[in-house]
C-alpha positions in Angstrom: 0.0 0.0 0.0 2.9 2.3 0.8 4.7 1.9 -2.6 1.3 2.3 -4.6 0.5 5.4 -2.4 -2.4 4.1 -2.1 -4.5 4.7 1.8 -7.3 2.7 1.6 -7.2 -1.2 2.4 -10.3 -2.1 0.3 -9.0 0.2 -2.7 -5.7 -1.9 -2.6 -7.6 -5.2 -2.4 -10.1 -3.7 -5.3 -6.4 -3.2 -7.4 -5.2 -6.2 -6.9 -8.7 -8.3 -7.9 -8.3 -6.1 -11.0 -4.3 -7.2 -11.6 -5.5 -10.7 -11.0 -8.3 -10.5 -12.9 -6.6 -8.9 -15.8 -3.8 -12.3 -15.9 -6.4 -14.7 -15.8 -8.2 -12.9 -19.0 -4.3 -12.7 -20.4 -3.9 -16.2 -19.6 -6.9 -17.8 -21.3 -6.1 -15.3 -24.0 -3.4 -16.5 -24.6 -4.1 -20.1 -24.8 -2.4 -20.3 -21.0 1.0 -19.7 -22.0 2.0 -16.4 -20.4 5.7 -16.5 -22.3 3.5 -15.4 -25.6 2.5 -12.1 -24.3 4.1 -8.8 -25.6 5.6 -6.5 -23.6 2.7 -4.1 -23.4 0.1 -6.7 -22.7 2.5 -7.2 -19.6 2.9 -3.9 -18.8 0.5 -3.9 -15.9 1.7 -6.7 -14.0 5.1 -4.5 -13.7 3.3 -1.0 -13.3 0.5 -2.0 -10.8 3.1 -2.5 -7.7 4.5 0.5 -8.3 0.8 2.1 -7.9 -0.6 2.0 -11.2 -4.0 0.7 -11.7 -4.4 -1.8 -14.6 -6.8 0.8 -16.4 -3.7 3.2 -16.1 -1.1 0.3 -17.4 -2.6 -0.3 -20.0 -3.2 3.5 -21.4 0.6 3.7 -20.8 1.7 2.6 -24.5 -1.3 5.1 -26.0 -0.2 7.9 -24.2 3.5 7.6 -24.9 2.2 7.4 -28.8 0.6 10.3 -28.2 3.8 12.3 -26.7 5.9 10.5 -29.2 3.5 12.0 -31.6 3.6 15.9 -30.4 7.5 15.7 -30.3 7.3 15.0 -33.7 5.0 17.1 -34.5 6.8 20.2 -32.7 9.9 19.0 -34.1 7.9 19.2 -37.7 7.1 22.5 -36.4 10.8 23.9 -36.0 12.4 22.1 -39.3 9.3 24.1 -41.0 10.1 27.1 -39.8 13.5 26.1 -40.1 12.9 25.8 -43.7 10.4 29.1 -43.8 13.5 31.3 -42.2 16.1 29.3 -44.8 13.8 30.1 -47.8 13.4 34.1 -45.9 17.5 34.3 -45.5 17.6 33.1 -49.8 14.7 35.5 -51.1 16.4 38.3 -48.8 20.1 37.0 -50.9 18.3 37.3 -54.1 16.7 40.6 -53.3 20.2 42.3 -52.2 22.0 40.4 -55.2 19.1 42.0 -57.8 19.8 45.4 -55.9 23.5 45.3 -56.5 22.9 44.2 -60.1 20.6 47.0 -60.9 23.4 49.6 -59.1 26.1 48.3 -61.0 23.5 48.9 -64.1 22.9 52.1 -63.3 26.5 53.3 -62.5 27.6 51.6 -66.2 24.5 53.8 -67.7 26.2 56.8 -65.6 29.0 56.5 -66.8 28.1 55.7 -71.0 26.2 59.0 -70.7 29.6 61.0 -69.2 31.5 59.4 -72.2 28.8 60.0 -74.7 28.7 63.6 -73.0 32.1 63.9 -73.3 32.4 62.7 -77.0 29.8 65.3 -78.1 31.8 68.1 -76.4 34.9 66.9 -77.9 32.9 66.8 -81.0 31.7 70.3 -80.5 34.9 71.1 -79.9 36.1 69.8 -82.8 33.3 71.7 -85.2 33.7 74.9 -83.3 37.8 75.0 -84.1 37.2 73.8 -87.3 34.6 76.6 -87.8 37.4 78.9 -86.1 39.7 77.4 -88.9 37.5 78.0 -91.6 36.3 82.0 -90.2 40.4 82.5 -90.4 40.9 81.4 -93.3 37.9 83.0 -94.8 39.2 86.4 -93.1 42.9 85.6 -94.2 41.5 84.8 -98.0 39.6 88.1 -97.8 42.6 89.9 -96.8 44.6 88.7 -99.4 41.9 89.2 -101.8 42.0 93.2 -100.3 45.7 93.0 -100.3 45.9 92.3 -103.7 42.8 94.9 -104.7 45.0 97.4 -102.9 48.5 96.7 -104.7 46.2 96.7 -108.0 45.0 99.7 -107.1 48.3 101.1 -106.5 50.1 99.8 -109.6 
């Protein structure tokens, strides 16, 4: 009675008519060989002395399924997030990566519009001194042409 916890006399004798009960049903079950039962089917006569009923022996293989069953199914839980946070941590990758491409984009379009900028100035350059060129020589061909009026003009 002390190692089941148990304080009543008649609830201790009521336990054990239900312990001996239960191996005369597991014996004729059986076929009367005892040596053929499974390990959960025995469960109770090991559990009841140590204050389990036979009714609480018996659940004993259920409800370890069932806590078998929620670890897996919190440890499903964390490999999904797991996996959520992994796929997170590659969008975010993909996201900076597609943010450096399109820098690098715009800095090579910055800088093909400095050197297109650049090569019409130089170009501009180019037209205006040749313009230049062409004005002086016009000016120096006029001035020759006056030159030459003059010394006609003189002779």
């Amino acid at each position: 009675m002390r190692l089941a916890a148990v304080r009543s006399y008649t609830d201790m004798v009521e336990r054990e008519q239900a312990l001996e009960g239960y191996r005369v049903w597991l014996t004729q079950h059986l076929g009367g060989d005892l040596s053929k039962a499974t390990d959960e089917q025995l469960l109770p006569m090991t559990m009841v002395p140590r204050g389990y009923t036979v009714e609480e022996a018996l659940a004993l293989p259920v409800q370890w399924k069932a806590e078998a069953d929620q670890r897996a199914a919190e440890e499903a839980g964390r490999q999904a997030e797991s996996e959520r946070q992994e796929a997170e941590r590659k969008a975010l990758a993909e996201a900076q990566e597609a943010v450096r491409a399109i820098r690098e984009a715009e800095t090579a379009a910055r800088v093909k519009i400095a050197e297109a900028k650049a090569a019409a100035a130089g170009a501009t350059a180019q037209a205006q001194a040749e313009e230049a060129a062409a004005d002086g020589q016009g000016r120096a061909e006029a001035a020759r042409v006056r030159a030459e009026q003059v010394r006609t003009q003189a002779e």
